[in-house]
py3Dmol code that shows the C-alpha trace and the ligand (Angstrom):
import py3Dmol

protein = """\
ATOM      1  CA  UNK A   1      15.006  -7.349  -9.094  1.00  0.00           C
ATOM      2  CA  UNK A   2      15.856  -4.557  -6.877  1.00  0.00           C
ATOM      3  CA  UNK A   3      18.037  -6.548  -5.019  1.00  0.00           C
ATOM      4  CA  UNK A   4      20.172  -7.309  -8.028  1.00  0.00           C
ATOM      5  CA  UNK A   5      20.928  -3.832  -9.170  1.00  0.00           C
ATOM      6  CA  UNK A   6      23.763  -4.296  -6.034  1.00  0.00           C
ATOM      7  CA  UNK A   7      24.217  -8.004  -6.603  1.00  0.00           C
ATOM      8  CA  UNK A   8      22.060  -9.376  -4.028  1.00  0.00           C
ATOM      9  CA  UNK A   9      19.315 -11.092  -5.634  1.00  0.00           C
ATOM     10  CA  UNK A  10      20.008 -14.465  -3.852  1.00  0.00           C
ATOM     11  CA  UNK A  11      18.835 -12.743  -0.672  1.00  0.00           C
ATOM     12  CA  UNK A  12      16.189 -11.779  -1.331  1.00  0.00           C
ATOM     13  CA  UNK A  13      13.557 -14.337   0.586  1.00  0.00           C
ATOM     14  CA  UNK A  14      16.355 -14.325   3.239  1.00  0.00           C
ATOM     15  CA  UNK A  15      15.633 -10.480   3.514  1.00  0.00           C
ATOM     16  CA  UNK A  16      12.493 -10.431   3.286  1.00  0.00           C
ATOM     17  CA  UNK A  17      11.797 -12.984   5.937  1.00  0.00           C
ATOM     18  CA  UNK A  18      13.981 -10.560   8.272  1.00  0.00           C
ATOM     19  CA  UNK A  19      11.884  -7.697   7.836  1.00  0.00           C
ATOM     20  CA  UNK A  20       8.858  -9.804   8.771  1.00  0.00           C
ATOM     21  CA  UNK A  21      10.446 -10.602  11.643  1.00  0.00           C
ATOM     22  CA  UNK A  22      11.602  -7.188  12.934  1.00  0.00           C
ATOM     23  CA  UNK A  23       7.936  -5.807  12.318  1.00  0.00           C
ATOM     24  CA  UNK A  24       7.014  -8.677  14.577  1.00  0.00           C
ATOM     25  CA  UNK A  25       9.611  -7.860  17.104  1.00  0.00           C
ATOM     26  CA  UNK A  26       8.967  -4.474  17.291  1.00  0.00           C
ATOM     27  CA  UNK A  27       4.668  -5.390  17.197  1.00  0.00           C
ATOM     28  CA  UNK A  28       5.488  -7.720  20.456  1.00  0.00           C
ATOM     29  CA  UNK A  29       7.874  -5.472  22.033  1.00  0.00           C
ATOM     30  CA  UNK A  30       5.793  -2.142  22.039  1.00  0.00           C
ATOM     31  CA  UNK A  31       2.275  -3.221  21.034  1.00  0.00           C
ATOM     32  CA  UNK A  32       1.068  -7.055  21.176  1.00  0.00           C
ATOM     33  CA  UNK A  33      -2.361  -6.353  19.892  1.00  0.00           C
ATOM     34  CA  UNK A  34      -1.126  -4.777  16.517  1.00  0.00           C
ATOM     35  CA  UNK A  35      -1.172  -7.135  13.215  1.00  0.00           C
ATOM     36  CA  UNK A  36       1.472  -6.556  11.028  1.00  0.00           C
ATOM     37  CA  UNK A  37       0.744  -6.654   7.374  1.00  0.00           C
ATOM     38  CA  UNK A  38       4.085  -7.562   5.029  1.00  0.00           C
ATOM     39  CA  UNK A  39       3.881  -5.261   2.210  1.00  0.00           C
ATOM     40  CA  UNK A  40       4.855  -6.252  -1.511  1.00  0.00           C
ATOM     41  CA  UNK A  41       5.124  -3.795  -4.747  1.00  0.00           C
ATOM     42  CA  UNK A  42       5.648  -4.756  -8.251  1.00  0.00           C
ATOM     43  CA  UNK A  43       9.343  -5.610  -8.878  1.00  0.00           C
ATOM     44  CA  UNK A  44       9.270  -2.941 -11.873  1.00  0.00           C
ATOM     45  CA  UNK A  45       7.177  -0.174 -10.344  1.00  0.00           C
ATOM     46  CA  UNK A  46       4.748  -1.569 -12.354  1.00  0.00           C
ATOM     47  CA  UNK A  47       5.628   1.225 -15.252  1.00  0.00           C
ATOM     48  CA  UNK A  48       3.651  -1.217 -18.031  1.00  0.00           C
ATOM     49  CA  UNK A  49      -0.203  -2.133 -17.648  1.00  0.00           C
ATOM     50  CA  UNK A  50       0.513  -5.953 -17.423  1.00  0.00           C
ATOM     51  CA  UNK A  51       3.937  -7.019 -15.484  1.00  0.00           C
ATOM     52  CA  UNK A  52       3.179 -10.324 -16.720  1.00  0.00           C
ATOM     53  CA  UNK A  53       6.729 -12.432 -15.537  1.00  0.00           C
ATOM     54  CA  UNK A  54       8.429 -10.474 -12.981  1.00  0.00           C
ATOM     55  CA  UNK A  55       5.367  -9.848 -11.057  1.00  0.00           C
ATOM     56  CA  UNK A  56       3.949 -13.548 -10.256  1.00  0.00           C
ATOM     57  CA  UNK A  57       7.176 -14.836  -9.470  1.00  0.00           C
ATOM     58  CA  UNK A  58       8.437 -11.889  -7.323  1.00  0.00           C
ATOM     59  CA  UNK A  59       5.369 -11.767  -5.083  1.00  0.00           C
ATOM     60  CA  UNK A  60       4.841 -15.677  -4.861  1.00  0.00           C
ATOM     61  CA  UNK A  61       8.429 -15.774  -2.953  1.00  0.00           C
ATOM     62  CA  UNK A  62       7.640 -12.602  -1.261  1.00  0.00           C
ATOM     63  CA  UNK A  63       4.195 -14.101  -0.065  1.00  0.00           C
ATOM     64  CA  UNK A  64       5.719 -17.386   1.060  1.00  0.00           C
ATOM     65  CA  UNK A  65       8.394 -15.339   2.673  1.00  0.00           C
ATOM     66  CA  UNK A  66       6.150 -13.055   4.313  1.00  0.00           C
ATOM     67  CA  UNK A  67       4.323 -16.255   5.634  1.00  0.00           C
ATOM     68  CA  UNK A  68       6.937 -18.196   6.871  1.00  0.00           C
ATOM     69  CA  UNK A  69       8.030 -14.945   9.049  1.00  0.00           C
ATOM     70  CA  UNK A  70       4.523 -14.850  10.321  1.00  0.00           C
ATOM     71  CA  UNK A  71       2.758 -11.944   9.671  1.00  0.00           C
ATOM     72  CA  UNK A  72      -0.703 -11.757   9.881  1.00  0.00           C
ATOM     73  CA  UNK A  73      -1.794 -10.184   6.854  1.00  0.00           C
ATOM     74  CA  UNK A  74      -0.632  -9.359   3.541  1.00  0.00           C
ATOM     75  CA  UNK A  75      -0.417  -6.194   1.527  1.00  0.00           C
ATOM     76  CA  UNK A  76      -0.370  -5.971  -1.994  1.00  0.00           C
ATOM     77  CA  UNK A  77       0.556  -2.029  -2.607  1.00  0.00           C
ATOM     78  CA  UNK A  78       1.845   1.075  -5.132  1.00  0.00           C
ATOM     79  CA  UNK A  79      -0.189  -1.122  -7.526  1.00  0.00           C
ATOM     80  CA  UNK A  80      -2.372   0.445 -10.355  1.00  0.00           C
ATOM     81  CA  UNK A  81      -3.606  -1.520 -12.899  1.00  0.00           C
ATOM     82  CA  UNK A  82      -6.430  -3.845 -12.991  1.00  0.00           C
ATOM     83  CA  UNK A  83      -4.796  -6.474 -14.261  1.00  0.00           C
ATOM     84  CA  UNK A  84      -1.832  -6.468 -11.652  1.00  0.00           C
ATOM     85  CA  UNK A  85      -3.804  -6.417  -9.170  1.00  0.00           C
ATOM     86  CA  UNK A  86      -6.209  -9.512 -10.306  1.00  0.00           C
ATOM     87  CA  UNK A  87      -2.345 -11.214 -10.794  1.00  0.00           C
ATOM     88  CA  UNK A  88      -1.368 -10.857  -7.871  1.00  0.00           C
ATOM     89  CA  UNK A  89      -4.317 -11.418  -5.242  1.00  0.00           C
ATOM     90  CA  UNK A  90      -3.853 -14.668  -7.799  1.00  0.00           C
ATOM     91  CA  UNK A  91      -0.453 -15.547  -6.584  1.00  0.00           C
ATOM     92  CA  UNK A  92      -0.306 -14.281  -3.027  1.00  0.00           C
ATOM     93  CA  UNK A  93      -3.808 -16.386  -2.388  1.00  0.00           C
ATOM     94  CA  UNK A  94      -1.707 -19.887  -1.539  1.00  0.00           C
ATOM     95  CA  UNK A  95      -0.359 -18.168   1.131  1.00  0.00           C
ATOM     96  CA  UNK A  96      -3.856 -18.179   2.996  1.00  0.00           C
ATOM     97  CA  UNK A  97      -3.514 -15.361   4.618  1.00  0.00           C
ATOM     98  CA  UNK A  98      -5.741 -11.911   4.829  1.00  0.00           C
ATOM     99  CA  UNK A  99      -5.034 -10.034   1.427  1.00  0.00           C
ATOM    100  CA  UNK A 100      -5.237  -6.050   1.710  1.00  0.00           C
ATOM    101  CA  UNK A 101      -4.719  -3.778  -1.550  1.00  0.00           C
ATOM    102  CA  UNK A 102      -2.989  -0.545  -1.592  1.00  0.00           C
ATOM    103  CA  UNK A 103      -3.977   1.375  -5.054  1.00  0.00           C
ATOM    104  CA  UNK A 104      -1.495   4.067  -5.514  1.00  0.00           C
ATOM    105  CA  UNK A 105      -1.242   7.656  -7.276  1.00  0.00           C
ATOM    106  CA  UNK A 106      -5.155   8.091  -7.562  1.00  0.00           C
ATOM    107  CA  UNK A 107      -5.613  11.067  -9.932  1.00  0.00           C
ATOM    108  CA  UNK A 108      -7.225  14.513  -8.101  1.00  0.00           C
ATOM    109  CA  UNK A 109     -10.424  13.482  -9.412  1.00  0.00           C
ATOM    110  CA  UNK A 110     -10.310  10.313  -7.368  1.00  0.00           C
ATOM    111  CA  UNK A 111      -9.476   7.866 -10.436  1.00  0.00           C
ATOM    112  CA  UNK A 112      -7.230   5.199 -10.733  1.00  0.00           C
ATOM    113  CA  UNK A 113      -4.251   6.199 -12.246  1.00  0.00           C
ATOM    114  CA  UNK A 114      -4.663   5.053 -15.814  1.00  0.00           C
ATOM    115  CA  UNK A 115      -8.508   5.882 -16.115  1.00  0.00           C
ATOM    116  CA  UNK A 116      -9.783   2.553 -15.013  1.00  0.00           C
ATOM    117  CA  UNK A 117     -12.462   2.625 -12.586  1.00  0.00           C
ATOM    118  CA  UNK A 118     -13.008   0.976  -8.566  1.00  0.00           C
ATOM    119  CA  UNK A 119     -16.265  -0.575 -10.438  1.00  0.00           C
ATOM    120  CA  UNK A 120     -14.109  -2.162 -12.952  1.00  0.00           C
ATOM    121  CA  UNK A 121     -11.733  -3.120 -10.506  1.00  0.00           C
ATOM    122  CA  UNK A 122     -14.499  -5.264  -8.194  1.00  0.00           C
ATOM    123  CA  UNK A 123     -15.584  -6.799 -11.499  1.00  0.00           C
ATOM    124  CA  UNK A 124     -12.426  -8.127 -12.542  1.00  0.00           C
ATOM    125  CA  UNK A 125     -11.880  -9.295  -8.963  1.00  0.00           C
ATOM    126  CA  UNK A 126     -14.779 -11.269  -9.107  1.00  0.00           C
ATOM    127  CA  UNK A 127     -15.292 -14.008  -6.695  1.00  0.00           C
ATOM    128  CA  UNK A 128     -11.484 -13.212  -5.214  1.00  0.00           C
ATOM    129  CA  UNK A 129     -11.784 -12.616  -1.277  1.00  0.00           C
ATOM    130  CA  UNK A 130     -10.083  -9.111  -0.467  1.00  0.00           C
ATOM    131  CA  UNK A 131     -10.363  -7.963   2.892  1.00  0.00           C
ATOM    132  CA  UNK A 132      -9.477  -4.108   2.487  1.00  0.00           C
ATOM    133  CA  UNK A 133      -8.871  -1.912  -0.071  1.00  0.00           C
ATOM    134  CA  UNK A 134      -6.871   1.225   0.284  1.00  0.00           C
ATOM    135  CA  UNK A 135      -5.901   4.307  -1.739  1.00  0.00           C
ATOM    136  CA  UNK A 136      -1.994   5.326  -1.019  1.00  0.00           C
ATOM    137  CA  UNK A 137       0.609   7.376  -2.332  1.00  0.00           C
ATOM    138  CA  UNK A 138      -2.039  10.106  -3.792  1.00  0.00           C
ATOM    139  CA  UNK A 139      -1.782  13.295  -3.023  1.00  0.00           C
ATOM    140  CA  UNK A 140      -4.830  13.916   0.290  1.00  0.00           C
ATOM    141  CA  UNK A 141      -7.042  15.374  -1.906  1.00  0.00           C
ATOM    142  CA  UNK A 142      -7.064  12.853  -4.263  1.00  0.00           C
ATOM    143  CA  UNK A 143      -7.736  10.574  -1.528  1.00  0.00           C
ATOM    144  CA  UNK A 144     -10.855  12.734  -0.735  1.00  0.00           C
ATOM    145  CA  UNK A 145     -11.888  12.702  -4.193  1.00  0.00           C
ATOM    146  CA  UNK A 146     -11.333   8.853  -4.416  1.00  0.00           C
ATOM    147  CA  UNK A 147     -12.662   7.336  -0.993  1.00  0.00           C
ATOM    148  CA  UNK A 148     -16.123   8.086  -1.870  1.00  0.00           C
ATOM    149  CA  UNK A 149     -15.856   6.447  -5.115  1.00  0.00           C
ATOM    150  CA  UNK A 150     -14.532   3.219  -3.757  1.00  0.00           C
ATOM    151  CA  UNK A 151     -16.920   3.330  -1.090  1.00  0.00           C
ATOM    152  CA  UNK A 152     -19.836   3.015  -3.505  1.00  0.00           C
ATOM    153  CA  UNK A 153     -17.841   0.330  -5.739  1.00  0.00           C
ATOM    154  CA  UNK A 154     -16.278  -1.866  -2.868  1.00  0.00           C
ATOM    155  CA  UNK A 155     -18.509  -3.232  -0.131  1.00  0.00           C
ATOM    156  CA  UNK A 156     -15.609  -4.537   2.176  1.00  0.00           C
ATOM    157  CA  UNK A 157     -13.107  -2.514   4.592  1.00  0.00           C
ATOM    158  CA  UNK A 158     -11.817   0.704   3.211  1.00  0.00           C
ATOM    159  CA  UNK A 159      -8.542   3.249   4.056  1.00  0.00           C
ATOM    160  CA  UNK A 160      -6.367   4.941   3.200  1.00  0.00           C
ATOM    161  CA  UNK A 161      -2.475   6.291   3.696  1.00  0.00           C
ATOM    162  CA  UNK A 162      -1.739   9.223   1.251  1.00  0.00           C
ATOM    163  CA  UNK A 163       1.973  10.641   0.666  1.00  0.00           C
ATOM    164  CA  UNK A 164       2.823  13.805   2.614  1.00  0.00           C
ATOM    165  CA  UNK A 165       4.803  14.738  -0.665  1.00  0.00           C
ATOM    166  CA  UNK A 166       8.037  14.220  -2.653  1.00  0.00           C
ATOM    167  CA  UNK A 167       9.255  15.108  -6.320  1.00  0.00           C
ATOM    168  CA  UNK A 168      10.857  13.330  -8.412  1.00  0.00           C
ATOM    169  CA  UNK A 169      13.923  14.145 -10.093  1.00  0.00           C
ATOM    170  CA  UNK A 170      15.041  11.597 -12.699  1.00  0.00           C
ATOM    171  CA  UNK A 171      13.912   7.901 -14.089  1.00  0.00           C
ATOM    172  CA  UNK A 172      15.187   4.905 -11.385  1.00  0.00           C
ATOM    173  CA  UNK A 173      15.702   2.927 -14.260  1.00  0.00           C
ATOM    174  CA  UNK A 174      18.187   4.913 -16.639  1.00  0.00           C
ATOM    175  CA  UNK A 175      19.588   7.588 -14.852  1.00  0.00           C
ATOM    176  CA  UNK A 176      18.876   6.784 -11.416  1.00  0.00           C
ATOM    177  CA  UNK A 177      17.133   8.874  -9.315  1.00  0.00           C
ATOM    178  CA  UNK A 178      16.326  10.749  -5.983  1.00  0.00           C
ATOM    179  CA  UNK A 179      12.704  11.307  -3.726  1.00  0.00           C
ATOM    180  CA  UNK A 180      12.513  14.338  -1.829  1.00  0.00           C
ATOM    181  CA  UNK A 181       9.997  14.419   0.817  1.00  0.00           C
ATOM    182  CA  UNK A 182       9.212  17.915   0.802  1.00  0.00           C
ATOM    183  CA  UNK A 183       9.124  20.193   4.387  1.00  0.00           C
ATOM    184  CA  UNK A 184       6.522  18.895   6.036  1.00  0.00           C
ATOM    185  CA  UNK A 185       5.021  22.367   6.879  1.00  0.00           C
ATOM    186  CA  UNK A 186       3.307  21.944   3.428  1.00  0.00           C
ATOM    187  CA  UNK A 187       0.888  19.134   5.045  1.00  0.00           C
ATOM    188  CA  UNK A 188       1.218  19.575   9.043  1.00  0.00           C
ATOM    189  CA  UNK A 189       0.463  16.526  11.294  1.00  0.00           C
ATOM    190  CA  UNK A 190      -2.631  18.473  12.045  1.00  0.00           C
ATOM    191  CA  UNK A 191      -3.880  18.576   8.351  1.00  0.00           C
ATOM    192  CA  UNK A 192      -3.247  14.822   8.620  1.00  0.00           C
ATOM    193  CA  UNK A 193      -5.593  14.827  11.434  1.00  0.00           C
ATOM    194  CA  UNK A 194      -8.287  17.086  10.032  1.00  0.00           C
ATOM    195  CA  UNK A 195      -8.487  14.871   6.512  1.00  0.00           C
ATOM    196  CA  UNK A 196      -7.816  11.261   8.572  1.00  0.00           C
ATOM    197  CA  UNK A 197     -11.634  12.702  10.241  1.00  0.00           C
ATOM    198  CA  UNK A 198     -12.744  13.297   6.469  1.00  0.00           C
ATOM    199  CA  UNK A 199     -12.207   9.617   5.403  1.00  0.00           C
ATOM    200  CA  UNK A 200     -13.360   7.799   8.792  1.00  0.00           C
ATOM    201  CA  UNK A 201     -16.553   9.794   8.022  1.00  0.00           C
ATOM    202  CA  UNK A 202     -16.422   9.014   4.337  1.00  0.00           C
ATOM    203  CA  UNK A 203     -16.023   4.863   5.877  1.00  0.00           C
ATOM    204  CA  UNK A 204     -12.460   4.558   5.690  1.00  0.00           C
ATOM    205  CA  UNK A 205     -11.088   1.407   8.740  1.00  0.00           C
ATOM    206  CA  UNK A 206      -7.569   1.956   7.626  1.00  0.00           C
ATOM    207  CA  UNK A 207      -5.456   5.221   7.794  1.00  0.00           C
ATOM    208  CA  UNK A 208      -1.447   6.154   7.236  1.00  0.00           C
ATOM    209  CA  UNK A 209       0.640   7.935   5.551  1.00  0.00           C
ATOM    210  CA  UNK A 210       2.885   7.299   2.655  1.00  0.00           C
ATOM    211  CA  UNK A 211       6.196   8.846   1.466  1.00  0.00           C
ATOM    212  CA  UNK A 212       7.380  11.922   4.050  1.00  0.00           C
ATOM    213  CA  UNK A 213       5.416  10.683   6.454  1.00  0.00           C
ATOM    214  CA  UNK A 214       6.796  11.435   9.773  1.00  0.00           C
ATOM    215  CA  UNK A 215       6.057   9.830  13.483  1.00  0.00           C
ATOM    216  CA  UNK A 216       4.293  13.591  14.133  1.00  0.00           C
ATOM    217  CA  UNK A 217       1.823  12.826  11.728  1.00  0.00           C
ATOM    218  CA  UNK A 218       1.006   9.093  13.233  1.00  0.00           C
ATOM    219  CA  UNK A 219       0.656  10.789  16.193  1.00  0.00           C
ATOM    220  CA  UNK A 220      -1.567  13.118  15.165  1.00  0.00           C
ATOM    221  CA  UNK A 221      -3.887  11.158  13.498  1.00  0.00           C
ATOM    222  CA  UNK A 222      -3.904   8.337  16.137  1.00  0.00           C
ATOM    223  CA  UNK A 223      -5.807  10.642  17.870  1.00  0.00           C
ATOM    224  CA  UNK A 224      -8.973  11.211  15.470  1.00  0.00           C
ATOM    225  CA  UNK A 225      -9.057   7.331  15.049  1.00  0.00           C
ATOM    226  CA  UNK A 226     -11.168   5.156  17.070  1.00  0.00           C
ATOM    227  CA  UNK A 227      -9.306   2.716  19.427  1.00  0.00           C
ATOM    228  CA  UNK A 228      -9.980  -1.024  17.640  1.00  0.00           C
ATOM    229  CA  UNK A 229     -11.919  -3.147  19.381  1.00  0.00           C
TER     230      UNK A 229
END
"""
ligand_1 = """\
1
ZN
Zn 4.373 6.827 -1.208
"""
view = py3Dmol.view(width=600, height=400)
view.addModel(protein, "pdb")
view.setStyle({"model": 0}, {"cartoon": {"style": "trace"}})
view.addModel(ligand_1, "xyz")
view.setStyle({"model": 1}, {"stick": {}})
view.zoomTo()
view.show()
């Protein structure tokens, strides 16, 4: 869908096996032991509870995409709503590779963004095999507020890559629209650090960042997280 606002929707496998392939590249080239996950959001932003059409059939190419470039896992992200997500572990499951969930905006008191709950989540998940869930794009101290939460409602692997900051300015969908990440002196690498040593001791596996993240911050976390086996 993206792809077609500039008339290149018939790319768009073609594409996205590229990037898979680049991550690769760059994995081999600089660090062979990494796994690189290919990363899908919902073709609309997911901006209604139940993106029912465009969904399914935008992240069963991407997954087969993804595949065929040869990642190692995939990650279903910037999703919110129960019902997505159940959706899409659906279609992305033929694909037989590791499935990893990014939740994004958790609210500051460590919600999902529309009220629903990490218990209702797991419910509706069922017998689906997910091998990490995440909390992203939320503001760090919604992270805070949130890890502990899903820790108690999720038994598998648990992270977390929050955004740094941005505003928006605008709706992408009728009168376009710009993200600002916002000077990073707001959130220094170092507050990354000090938070990343929050969540490994709150159980989070996983860390990042999201939108204005910058290689500083990497950095500085990298060095509060324990070197994988
Ligand atoms: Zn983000």
């Amino acid at each position: 869908m993206k792809l077609g606002l500039v008339g290149l929707q018939d790319k768009a496998a073609e594409y996205t096996r590229l990037a898979g392939r680049l991550a690769i590249e760059a994995r081999d080239r600089l660090r062979p032991n990494a796994y690189v996950a290919g990363g899908m959001a919902p073709p609309r932003g997911g901006r209604s509870p139940v993106d029912a059409v465009d969904l399914p059939r935008e992240f069963a190419m991407q997954a087969e995409a993804l595949k065929e470039s040869g990642v190692d896992a995939l990650l279903i992200e910037y999703i919110g709503y129960v019902d997505d997500i159940v959706a899409a572990v659906d279609v992305v499951k033929p694909a037989g590779l590791p499935i990893m969930i990014g939740l994004r905006h958790i609210t500051d008191e460590g919600d999902m963004q529309a009220g629903e709950t990490f218990e209702q989540l797991v419910s509706a998940l069922g017998p689906r095999q997910v091998d990490a869930i995440l909390l992203m794009c939320s503001k760090p101290k919604a992270i805070s507020a949130g890890l502990p939460k899903l820790r108690r409602a999720f038994a598998g692997p648990i992270g977390a890559y929050p955004n740094i900051g941005y505003t928006r300015a605008g709706d992408p969908l009728e009168d376009g629209h710009q993200w600002h990440g916002l000077d990073t002196e707001t959130y220094s690498p170092a507050d990354l650090a000090v938070d990343g040593e929050t969540w490994l001791a709150m159980g989070a596996r996983i860390l990042g960042g999201c939108c204005a993240t910058t290689p500083d911050h990497i950095a500085a976390l990298r060095k509060v997280v324990p070197e994988s086996p």
